[in-house]
C-alpha positions in Angstrom: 8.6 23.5 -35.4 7.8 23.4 -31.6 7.4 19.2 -31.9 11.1 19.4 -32.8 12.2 21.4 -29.7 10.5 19.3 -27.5 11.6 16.0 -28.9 15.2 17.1 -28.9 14.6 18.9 -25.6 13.6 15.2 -24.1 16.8 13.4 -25.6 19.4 15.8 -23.9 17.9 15.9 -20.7 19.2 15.0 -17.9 18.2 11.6 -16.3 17.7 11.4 -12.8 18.5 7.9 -10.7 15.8 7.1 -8.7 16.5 7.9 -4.8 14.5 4.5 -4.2 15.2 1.6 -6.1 12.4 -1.2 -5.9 13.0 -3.4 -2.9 13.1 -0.4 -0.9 10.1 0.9 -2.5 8.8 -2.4 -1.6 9.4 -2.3 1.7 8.2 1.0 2.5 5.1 0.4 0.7 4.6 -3.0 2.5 5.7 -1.7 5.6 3.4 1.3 5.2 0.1 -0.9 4.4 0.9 -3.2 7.5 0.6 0.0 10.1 -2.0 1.4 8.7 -4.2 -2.0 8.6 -3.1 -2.4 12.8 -4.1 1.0 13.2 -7.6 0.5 11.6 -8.3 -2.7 14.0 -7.1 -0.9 17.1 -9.6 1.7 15.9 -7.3 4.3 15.4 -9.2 5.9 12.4 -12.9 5.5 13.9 -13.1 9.5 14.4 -12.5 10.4 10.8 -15.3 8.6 9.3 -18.6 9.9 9.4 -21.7 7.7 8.6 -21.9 8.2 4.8 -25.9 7.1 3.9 -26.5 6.2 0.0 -29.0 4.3 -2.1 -27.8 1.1 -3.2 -29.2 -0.5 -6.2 -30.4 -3.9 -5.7 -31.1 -6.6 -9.0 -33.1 -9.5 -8.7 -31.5 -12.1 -11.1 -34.4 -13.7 -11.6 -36.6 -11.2 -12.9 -34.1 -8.5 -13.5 -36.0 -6.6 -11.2 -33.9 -3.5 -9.8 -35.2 -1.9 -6.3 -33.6 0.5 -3.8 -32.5 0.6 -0.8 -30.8 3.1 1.7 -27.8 2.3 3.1 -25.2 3.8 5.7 -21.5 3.1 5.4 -19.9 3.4 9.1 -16.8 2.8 9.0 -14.0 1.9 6.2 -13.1 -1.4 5.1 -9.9 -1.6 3.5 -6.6 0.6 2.9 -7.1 2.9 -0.3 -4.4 4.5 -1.5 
């Protein structure tokens, strides 16, 4: 039964040890996010955005009302990873 192979294949395997253990991890990943946000207000990544123009729904809570409107995204606004 090929369920069989692959369960017993998956208990003798070997087990690696992670080369980073979590505070490291942490501190790359902290470390990482804190240049990349200096870089963005120094402008750094202004020439690899484009202007990016959508419709954006709009609702009116009052009369549930839904209307359109255009607009252009210029620049990022947060890390995404």
């Amino acid at each position: 039964m090929a369920i069989q192979g692959t369960v017993n294949g998956a208990t003798i395997a070997p087990t690696f040890v992670p080369e980073l253990n979590m505070p490291v991890a942490s501190a790359r990943s902290f470390f990482g996010n804190h240049s990349a946000t200096v870089f963005m207000a120094a402008g750094k990544f202004d020439a690899e955005i484009i202007p990016v123009t959508a419709k954006m729904a709009v609702l009116n809570r009052d009369t549930n009302e839904v209307t359109y409107r255009d607009v252009t995204a210029t620049k990022d606004v947060k890390i995404r990873f």
